[in-house]
BALOKE-966005 format. One line per field, with one value per residue (C-alpha): residue number from 1; x negated, y negated, z. Coordinates in steps of 0.05 Angstrom, whole numbers. Each point is the difference from the previous one (the first is absolute). Layout:
<atoms>
setor = c(NUM|...)
east = c(X|...)
north = c(Y|...)
up = c(Z|...)
</atoms>
This chain:
<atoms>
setor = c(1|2|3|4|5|6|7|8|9|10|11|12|13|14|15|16|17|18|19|20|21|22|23|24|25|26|27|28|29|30|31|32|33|34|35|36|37|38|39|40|41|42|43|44|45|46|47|48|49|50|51|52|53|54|55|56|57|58|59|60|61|62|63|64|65|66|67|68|69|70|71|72|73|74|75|76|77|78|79|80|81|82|83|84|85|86|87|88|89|90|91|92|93|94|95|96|97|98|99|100|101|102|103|104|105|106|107|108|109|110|111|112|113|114|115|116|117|118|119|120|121|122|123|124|125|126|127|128|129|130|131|132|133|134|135|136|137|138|139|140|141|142|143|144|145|146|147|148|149|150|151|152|153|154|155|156|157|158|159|160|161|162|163|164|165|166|167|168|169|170|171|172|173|174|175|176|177|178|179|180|181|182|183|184|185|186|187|188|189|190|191|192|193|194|195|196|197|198|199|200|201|202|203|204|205|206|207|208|209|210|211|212|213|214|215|216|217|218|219|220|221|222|223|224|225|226|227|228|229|230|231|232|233|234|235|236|237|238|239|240|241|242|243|244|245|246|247|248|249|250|251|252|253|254|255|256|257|258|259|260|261|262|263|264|265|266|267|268|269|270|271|272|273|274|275|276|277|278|279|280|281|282|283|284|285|286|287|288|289|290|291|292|293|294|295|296|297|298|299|300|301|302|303|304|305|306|307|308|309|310|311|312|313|314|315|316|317|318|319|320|321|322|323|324|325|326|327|328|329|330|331|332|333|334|335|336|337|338|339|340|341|342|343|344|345|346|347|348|349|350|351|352|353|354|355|356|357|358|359|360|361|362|363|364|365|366|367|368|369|370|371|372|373|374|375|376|377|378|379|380|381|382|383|384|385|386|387|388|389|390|391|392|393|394|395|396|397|398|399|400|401|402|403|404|405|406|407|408|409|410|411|412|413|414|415|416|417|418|419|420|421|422|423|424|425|426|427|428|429|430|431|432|433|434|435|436|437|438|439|440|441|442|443|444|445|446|447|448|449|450|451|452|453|454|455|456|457|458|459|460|461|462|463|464|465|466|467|468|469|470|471|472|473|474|475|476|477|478|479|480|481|482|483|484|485|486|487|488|489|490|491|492|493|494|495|496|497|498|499|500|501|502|503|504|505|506|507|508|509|510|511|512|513|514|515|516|517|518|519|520|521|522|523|524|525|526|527|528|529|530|531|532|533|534|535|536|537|538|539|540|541|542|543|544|545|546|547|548|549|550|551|552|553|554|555|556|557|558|559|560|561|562|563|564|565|566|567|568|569|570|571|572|573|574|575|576|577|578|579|580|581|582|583|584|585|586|587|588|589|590|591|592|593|594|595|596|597|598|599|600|601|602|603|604|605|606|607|608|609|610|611|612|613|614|615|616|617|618|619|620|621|622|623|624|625|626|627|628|629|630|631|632|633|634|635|636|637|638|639|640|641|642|643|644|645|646|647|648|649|650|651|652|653|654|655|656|657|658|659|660|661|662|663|664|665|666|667|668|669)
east = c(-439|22|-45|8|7|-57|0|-47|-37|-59|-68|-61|-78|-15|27|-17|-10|32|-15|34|-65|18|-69|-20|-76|-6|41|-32|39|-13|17|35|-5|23|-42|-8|-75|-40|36|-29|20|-5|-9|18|-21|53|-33|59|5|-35|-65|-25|-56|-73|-55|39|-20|59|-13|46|6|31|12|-37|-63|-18|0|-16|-31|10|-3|76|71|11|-29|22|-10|-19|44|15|-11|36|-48|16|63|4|13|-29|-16|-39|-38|-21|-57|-20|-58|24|64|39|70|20|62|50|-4|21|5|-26|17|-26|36|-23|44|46|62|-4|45|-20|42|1|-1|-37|25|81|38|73|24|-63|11|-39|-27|-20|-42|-14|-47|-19|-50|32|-9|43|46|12|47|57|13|-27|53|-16|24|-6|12|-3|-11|14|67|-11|37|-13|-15|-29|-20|-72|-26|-70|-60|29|71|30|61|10|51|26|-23|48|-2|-54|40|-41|-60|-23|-43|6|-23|11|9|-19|7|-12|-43|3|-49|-30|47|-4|24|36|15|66|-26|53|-2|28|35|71|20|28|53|-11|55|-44|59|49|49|60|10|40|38|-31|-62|-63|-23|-66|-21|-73|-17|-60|-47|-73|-28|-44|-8|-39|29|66|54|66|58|49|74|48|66|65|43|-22|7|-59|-5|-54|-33|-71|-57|-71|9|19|49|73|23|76|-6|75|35|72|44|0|-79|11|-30|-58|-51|-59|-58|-28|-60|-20|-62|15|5|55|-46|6|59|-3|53|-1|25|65|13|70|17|63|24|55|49|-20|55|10|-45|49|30|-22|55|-25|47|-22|-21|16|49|26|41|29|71|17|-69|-15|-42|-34|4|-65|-9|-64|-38|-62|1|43|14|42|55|27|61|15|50|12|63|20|20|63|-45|37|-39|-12|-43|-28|-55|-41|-68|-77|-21|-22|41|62|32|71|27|56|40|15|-17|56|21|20|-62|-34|-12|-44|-20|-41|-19|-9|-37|-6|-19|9|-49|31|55|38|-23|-40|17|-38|10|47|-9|41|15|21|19|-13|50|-21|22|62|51|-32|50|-7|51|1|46|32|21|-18|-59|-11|-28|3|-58|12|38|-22|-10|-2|-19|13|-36|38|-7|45|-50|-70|-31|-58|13|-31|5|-38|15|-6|11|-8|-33|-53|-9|29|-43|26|11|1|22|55|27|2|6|29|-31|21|-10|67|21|-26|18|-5|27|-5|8|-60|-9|-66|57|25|-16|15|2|6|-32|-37|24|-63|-17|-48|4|-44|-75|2|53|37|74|25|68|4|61|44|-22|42|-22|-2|2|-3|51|-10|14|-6|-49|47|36|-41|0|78|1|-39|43|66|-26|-11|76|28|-29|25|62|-3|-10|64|41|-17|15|55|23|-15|35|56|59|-35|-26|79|29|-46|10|74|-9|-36|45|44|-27|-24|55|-30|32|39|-50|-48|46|-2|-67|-6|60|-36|-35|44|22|-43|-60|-63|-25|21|-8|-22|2|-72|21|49|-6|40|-20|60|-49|-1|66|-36|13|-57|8|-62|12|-43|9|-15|5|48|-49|72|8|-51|28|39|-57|-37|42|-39|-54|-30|-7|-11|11|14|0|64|-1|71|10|75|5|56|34|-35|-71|-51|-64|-3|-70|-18|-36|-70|22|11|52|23|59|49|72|45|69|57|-32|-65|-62|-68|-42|-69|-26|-66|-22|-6|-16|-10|18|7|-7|-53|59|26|-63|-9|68|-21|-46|-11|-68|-22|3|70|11|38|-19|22|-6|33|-40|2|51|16|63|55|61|75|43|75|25|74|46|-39|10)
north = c(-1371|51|10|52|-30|13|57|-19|-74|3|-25|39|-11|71|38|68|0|65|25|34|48|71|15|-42|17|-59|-68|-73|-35|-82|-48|-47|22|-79|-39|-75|-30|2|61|73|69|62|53|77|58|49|73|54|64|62|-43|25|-31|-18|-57|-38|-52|-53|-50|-56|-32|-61|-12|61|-24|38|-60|44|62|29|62|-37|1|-64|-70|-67|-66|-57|-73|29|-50|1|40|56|6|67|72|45|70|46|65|56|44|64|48|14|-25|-67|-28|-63|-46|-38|-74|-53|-75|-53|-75|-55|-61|-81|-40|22|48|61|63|77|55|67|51|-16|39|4|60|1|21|-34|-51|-64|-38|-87|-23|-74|-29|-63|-40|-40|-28|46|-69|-3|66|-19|-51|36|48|39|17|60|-10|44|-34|-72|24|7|62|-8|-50|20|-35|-6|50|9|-1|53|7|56|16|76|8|65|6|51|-20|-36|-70|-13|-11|-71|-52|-20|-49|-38|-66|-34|-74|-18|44|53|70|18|44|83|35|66|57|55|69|44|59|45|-15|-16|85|23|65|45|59|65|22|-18|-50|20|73|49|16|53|-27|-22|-75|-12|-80|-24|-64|-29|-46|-24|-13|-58|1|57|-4|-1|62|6|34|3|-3|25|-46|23|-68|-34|60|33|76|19|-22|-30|47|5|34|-39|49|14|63|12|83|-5|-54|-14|-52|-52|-1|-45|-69|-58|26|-36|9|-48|9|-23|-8|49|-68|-20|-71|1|32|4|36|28|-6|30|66|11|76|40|61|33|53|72|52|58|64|68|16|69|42|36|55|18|52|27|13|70|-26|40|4|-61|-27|-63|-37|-65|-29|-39|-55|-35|-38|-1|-69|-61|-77|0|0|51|34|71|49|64|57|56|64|-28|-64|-44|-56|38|-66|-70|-34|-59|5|-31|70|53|52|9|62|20|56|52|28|71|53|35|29|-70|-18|27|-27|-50|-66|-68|-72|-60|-68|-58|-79|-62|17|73|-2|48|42|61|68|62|56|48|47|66|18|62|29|57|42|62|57|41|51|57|63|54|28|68|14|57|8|81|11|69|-19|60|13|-54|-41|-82|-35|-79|-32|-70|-51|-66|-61|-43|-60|-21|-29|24|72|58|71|68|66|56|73|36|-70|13|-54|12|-18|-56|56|76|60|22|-67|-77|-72|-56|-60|-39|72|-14|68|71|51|76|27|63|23|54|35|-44|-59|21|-36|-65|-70|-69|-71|-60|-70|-48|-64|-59|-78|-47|15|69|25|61|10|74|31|86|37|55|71|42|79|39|75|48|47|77|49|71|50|35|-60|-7|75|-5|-57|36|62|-31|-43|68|21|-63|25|66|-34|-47|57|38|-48|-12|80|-14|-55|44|64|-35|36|73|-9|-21|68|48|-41|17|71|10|-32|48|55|-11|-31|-60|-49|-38|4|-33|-47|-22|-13|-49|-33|-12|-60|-66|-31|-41|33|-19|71|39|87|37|79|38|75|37|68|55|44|48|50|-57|-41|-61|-51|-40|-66|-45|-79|-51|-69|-60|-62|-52|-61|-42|16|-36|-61|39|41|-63|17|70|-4|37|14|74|46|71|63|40|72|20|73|21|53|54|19|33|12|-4|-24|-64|-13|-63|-33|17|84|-2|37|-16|33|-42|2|-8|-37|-13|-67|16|-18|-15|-57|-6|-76|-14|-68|-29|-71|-40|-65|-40|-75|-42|-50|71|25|-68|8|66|6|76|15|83|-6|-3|58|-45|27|-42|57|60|62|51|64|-14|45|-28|32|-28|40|2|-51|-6|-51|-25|6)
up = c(121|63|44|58|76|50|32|60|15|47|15|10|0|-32|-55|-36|-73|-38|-69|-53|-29|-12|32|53|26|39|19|7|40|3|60|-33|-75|-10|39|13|-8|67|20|14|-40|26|-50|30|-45|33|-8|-13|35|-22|-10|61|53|-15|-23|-55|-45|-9|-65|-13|-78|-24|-71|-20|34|82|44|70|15|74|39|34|-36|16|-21|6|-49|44|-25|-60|-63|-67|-22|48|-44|-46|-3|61|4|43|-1|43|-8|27|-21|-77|13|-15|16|-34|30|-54|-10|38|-24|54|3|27|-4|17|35|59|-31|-41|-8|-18|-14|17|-22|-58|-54|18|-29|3|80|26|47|-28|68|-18|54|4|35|35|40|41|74|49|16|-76|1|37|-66|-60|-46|-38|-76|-47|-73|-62|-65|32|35|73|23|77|51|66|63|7|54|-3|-47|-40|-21|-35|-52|-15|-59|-13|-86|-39|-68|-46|12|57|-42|-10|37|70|40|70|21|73|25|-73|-12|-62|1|-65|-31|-8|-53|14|-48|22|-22|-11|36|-56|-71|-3|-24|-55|-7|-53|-13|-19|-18|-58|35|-47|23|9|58|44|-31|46|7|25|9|28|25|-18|38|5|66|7|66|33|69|-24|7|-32|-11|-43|-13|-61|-9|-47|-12|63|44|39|-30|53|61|-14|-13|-11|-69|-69|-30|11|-39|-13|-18|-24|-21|0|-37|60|3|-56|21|5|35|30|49|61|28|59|52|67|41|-49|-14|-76|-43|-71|-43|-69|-64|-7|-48|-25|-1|-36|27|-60|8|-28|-13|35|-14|-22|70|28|45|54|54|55|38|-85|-54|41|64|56|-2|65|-7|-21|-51|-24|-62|-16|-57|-13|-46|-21|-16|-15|34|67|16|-41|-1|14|-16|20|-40|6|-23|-49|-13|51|37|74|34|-22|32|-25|35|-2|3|-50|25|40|31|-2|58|-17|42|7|-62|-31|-66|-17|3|-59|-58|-43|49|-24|20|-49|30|-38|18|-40|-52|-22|-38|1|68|-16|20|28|-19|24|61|8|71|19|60|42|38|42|-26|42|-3|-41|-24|-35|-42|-53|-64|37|67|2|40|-34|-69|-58|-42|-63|27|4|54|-1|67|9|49|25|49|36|-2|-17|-70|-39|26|-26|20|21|-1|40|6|68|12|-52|-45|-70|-63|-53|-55|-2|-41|39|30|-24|33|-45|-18|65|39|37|-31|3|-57|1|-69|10|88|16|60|14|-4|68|67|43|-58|30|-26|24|-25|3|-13|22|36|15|12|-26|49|-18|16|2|6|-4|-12|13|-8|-58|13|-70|-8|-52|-16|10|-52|9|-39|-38|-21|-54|-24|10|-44|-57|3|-3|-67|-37|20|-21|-66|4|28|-79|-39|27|-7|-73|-27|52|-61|-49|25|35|-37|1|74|25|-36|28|75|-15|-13|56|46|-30|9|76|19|38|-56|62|50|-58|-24|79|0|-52|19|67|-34|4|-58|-35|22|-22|-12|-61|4|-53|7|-9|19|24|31|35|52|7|51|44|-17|-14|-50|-19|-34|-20|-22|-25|43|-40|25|-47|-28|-7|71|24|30|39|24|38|47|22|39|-48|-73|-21|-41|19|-33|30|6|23|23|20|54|10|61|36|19|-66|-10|-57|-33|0|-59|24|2|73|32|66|40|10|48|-70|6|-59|-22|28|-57|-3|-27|-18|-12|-39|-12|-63|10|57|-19|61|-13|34|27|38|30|23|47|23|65|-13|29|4|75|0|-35|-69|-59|-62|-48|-17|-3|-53|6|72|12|31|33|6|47|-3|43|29|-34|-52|-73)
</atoms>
């Protein structure tokens, strides 16, 4: 058997007694507790603190019977016998109330040698202190050893020093229970059995938790003890295959809130008294920590799926659960792998550089670690981005400022640059409405349509292209200005028009009895041409028109004036319908209804086709013409090219019998 070394050898007349009691009222304290025949024992009843002062009444019991009664703690047994041997108590008394002290065995032993040990119940950490004592003559020292033995081994010798010699052996486990006894000059003590309490159980782990879990799982183990010893303090320590997971503590739990794949172990506690006397460890628990796959991966941008154009962005994959290390993946827009990254982490980031129109498109992130197979995806994440918005122009159909009533009018809104742009309208820089009877905006209101130009059309258009970034933040871009204004048209335009419609029915009906009477009417124009001679000067008027003309004459009347010498000729100007190619050419497409009056030499007065007469200066070729409009048929595409406003004194009709004279002029035909 081991037996621990001596931690300190001395000799001493006087010793204190300890106890183990979780309550301790009062302490008897014996001097010696083993005592030789002949000798005196002094028994102390220690009173404890808190007691307090005042007339007590000490009584002293041995082997349940009171032996001394005294107003003094202390009493002494005078040459104790053999009988004086037994168990010892006292007790204190004062008014109603009563203290008791623990037990404390006494012996008295014959002959000259006899050992006691202290204290007398031993826990484990105690120090266990064997006195043996001797009578001997103070010449006899300086010869005498003496020997300590446990169940008949001796485990120290000593050199005898005085009556009383001492062995203090450190006890830390229940080994050092058994008998002892000493020997002197051949001499043997009576022997004294003693018993190693132990100060607390050897403890047991328990897992609270299941010890085959999941990764990411918690793990909660508590070590288990019973204390047997009231004095004693411990604390505790938590071991993973041999190595220390904490420092020592006063609490019996370790708690692992997430565990990972390498927390798989043996685990074991040790528990240990705070002056590290006694150690005991545990049993051990065996715990399994298994791979879980990956949860679905989530992708995240930031600052959001709408990026400013040079801005940049974070791509963010994370788990919500799954066993480290797991593998990440981050692609982009054409499903090419952009970054790899193996990681103990739930999420990673990924930076990108710089937003541009390359940048858009779908994005995603797979992760995966050795118990997914295959790697599992997010979904996808569109990112757009964000340009501001630049370079607004407006632009019209037509590049006339001077709009005719009718006409359409298309106005057209651009941008150099910018995304998600949307536009306004204004007029005089009054918002326009989305819809409206006299105006529209398409679908994507870059365009503005008038139909049909009004008057309340005119004024100053331009446009606003908008559109938004990050946070809210509006972008704007306003145009040019395009100035619109309505064409004038004067009063009697209209009453014109109306007036030269009815002779371009007058103007029909001629020419059709001109069809029917064409032979009859071309004889009686002969005859009298004839008879006025004025056939050449007539037959030089109609050959005035080039050839191919697209005007055909037809003779209404003919009459002679021989009082005033004035041949009078009336014809029927129709224009050609096969002729009309040739007439987009004119500036203008009328009709006219011709009245043709030949003058004579002379001075004579020629009445026109409204019955005027007017005097006029008359030369050989000299005639007079009277124009009344039939139909004004000037095209849209025409008036368009003319800028004839009333202020300018531009008329683009011709008014009804408005004379005009021709005088002779010098060399031409």
């Amino acid at each position: 058997m081991k037996y621990i070394c001596p931690l300190l050898l001395f000799l001493q007349s006087t010793h204190h007694v300890t106890t183990h009691a979780s309550v301790i009222n009062l302490v008897l304290e014996p001097k010696p507790r083993a005592a030789l025949s002949g000798e005196n024992i002094i028994l102390n009843c220690l009173v404890p603190n808190g007691i307090g002062s005042g007339n007590y009444i000490f009584r002293f019991f041995r082997n349940e019977r009171e032996i001394k009664q005294t107003s003094q703690s202390k009493w002494t047994i005078k040459k104790a016998k053999s009988s004086n041997r037994g168990m010892y108590w006292c007790e204190l008394k004062r008014g109603d109330r009563r203290w008791v002290s623990p037990e404390v065995y006494i012996s008295v032993t014959g002959g000259s040698l006899s050992i006691q040990a202290d204290p007398p119940t031993v826990f484990e950490g105690d120090v266990l202190i064997l006195t043996c004592r001797y009578k001997y003559n103070s010449w006899q020292k300086m010869f005498f050893k003496v020997e300590f033995y446990k169940d008949n081994s001796m485990i120290y010798s000593m050199q005898m020093t005085g009556r009383e010699n001492l062995l203090r052996i450190k006890v830390n486990s229940s080994e050092h229970s058994g008998s002892y006894h000493c020997r002197a000059y051949s001499r043997q003590s009576r022997r004294v059995h003693v018993h190693v309490h132990e100060a607390f159980t050897k403890p047991t782990l328990r897992a609270d938790t299941e010890t085959q879990l999941f990764d990411g799982q918690q793990l909660k183990l508590v070590c288990l003890v019973e204390i047997l010893d009231p004095t004693a303090s411990l604390k505790y320590e938590f071991f993973k295959n041999g190595q220390t997971l904490n420092l020592s503590a006063d609490h019996n739990h370790f708690i692992m809130e997430a565990t990972r794949l390498d927390d798989s172990g043996i685990y074991l506690c040790e528990i240990t008294t705070f002056n590290n006397e006694v150690k005991k460890l545990s049993n051990q628990v065996p715990v399994l920590v298994r791979q879980i796959a990956v949860s679905k991966p989530e992708l995240v941008i930031r600052p959001g799926n709408k990026l400013m154009e040079g801005n940049k962005a974070s791509l963010i994959c994370a788990v919500s659960t799954g066993s480290t290390p797991i593998t990440y993946v981050f692609y982009n827009v054409s499903n090419k792998e952009l970054y790899r990254e193996e990681s103990n982490l739930t999420r990673i980031t990924y930076e990108i550089g710089k937003i541009n129109r390359s940048s858009e498109g779908n994005y995603s992130c797979s992760a995966a670690n050795e118990a997914t197979e295959p790697p599992r995806h997010s979904e996808f994440v569109a990112v757009s981005m964000i340009a501001p918005v630049a370079g607004a122009l407006l632009t019209c159909n037509t590049n006339k400022t001077v709009i005719s009533p009718r006409d359409r009018l298309v106005f057209h809104c651009q941008f150099k640059a910018g995304t998600a742009v949307h536009f306004d309208w204004y007029l005089n820089n009054q918002p326009l409405e989305s819809t409206s009877d006299s105006y529209q905006i398409n679908w994507d209101r870059s365009e503005l349509i008038i139909n049909s130009f009004q008057r309340g059309h005119g004024g100053r258009y331009h446009c606003v292209a908008i559109n938004s970034g990050i946070n809210e933040r509006r972008f704007n871009a306003t145009s040019n200005y395009i100035d619109i204004t309505a064409a004038v048209q004067s009063p009697r335009t209209a009453i014109t028009a109306s007036v030269l419609s009815l002779l371009l029915i007058a103007a029909l009906i001629a020419l059709f009895i001109f069809k029917q009477r064409n032979k009859t009417q071309m004889n009686a124009s002969s005859v009298s041409q004839s008879q006025g001679g004025t056939t050449g000067n007539t037959s030089q008027l109609v050959s005035e028109e080039p050839s191919g003309s697209p005007f055909q004459y037809a003779v209404v009347g003919a009459a002679q004036n021989n009082a005033s010498g004035c041949d009078q000729h009336t014809y029927s100007i129709v224009q050609d319908p096969k002729s009309a190619e040739v007439d987009t050419k004119r500036a203008t497409n009328l009709d006219y209804s011709e009245v043709t009056i030949k003058m004579a030499s002379g001075t004579g007065n020629c009445d026109g086709a409204s019955g005027r007469k007017r005097d006029i200066k008359k030369g050989p070729n000299d005639y007079c013409v009277t124009y009344a409009t039939i139909n004004h048929g000037k095209s849209a595409a025409n008036l368009q090219g003319d800028h004839m406003k009333e202020e300018d004194d531009c008329d683009a009709n011709v008014y009804e019998n408005l004379p005009r004279v021709k005088e002779k002029q010098e060399g031409k035909a």
